[in-house]
Phi, psi and omega in degrees: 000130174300164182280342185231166146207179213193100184300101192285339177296310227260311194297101185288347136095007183302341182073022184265007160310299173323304208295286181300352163294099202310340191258006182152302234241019203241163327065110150230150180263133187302160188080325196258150164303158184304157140262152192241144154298174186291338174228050169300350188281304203263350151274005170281156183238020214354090173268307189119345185309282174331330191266281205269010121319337177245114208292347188237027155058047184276314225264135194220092176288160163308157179052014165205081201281131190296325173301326148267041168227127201301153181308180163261136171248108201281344185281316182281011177285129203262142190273127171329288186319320185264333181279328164316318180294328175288328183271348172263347168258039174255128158252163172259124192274161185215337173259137179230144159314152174273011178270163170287129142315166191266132182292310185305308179293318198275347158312288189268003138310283168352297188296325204284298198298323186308340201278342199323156150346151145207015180096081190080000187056040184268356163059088152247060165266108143258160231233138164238155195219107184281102181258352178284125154308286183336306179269002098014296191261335192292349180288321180313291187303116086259316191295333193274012210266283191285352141347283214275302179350301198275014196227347161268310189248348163228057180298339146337295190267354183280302182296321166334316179280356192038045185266015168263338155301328185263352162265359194265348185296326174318294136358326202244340183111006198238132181275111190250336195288287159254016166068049178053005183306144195285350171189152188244138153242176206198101156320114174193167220228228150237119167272359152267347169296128178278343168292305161054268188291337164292339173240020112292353167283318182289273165021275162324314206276316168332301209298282176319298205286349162281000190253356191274332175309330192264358183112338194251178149205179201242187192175098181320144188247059177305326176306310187282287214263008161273310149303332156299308170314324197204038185221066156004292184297320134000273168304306181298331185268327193285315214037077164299142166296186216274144163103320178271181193192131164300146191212019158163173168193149174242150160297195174182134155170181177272163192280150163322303194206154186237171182255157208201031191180172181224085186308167202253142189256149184313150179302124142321109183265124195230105173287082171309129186255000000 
């Protein structure tokens, strides 16, 4: 069966299917509709470039037909001025409401993030989504575990990391790991795909910057995905299929408090070559 088909009424033969295919495999001949090579099956990546390049909606990869991939809404296009304003009024919240978010919404936190880079289009992410706050903070204590772990035996680099602060706030009743947050979601991957880590980070960033539209907001959990790496018990209470490793993880939940201002960042440094 071809990988493709191609609505000859709809096809104007411009060829930017061909043009725009990163592997390769689209071919067109004068006179002819696009054509795919012989081993286009196995050399596609369903990126989708072909499907959504083509302006008169002809082009059809298997599995992904242009009637089902919504238009561009060229009317929803963020103005340079307003996509600064969307990416500089994104914070990372550390205060959450005691209500729970919603499973449907930290869902399409997901679906939105799924779309992210990932390299070859190989999408080898996958999602753990912690929604109880009990289990939650119980990860927290594991992370204040591999803390005290690392404050006995590599105290050095433990304090660098300031992690005798954040276990003595623990201590104290106050959660530095994950800030009491009502749910961690949490990314991972095949720890041998050299892409991995890159489109979980891409993933996540997907994620965080889609979240203030649903009401909620996130806050990277470094402490939590550095211990998931080099805390056994940890990696063992996730039970990851065999073979993958976190590569990031947010807090998640609704904010506390809203922001009212756009804080300001250091001068960019930039060498031209």
């Amino acid at each position: 069966m071809s990988i493709l088909s191609i609505d000859e009424t709809l096809c104007t033969q411009d060829g930017l299917c061909a043009a725009e295919c990163p592997v390769g495999i689209l071919y067109l001949k004068e006179g002819q509709t696009p054509r795919a090579v012989r081993s286009a099956g196995e050399l596609c990546i369903r990126c989708g470039h072909c499907v959504a390049v083509c302006p008169t909606g002809a082009f059809n990869l298997k599995g992904m037909a242009a009637a089902d991939c919504p238009p561009v809404r060229k009317e929803w296009k963020l103005s340079p001025e307003a996509a600064e304003h969307f990416l500089r009024s994104r914070r990372s919240v550390r205060n959450f409401k005691d209500a729970p978010a919603d499973k449907d919404a930290l869902a399409e936190l997901i679906r939105v993030a799924s779309h992210a880079p990932s390299g070859h289009n190989s999408q080898p992410v996958s999602w753990i989504v912690v929604h109880e706050r009990e289990k939650v903070r119980q990860l927290a204590g594991m992370v204040v575990d591999w803390m005290r772990w690392m404050l006995e035996h590599m105290e050095d680099q433990a304090r660098a990391m300031h992690m005798d602060l954040v276990a003595a706030s623990w201590d104290r009743g106050d959660d530095r790991v994950l800030r009491d947050a009502p749910h961690l979601v949490v990314a991972h991957a095949p720890k041998a795909f050299p892409p991995s880590a890159a489109a979980c980070t891409l993933a996540l960033g997907y994620l965080e910057l889609y979240a203030p539209a649903l009401g909620l907001g996130t806050c990277w959990a470094g402490y939590f995905t550095a211990a998931a790496t080099y805390w056994p018990p940890l990696a063992e209470k996730l039970a990851l299929p065999e073979g993958n490793a976190v590569f990031g993880a947010v807090m998640a939940g609704i904010p506390k408090w809203g922001y009212h201002r756009l804080p300001l960042r250091k001068k960019p440094k930039i060498e031209w070559k």
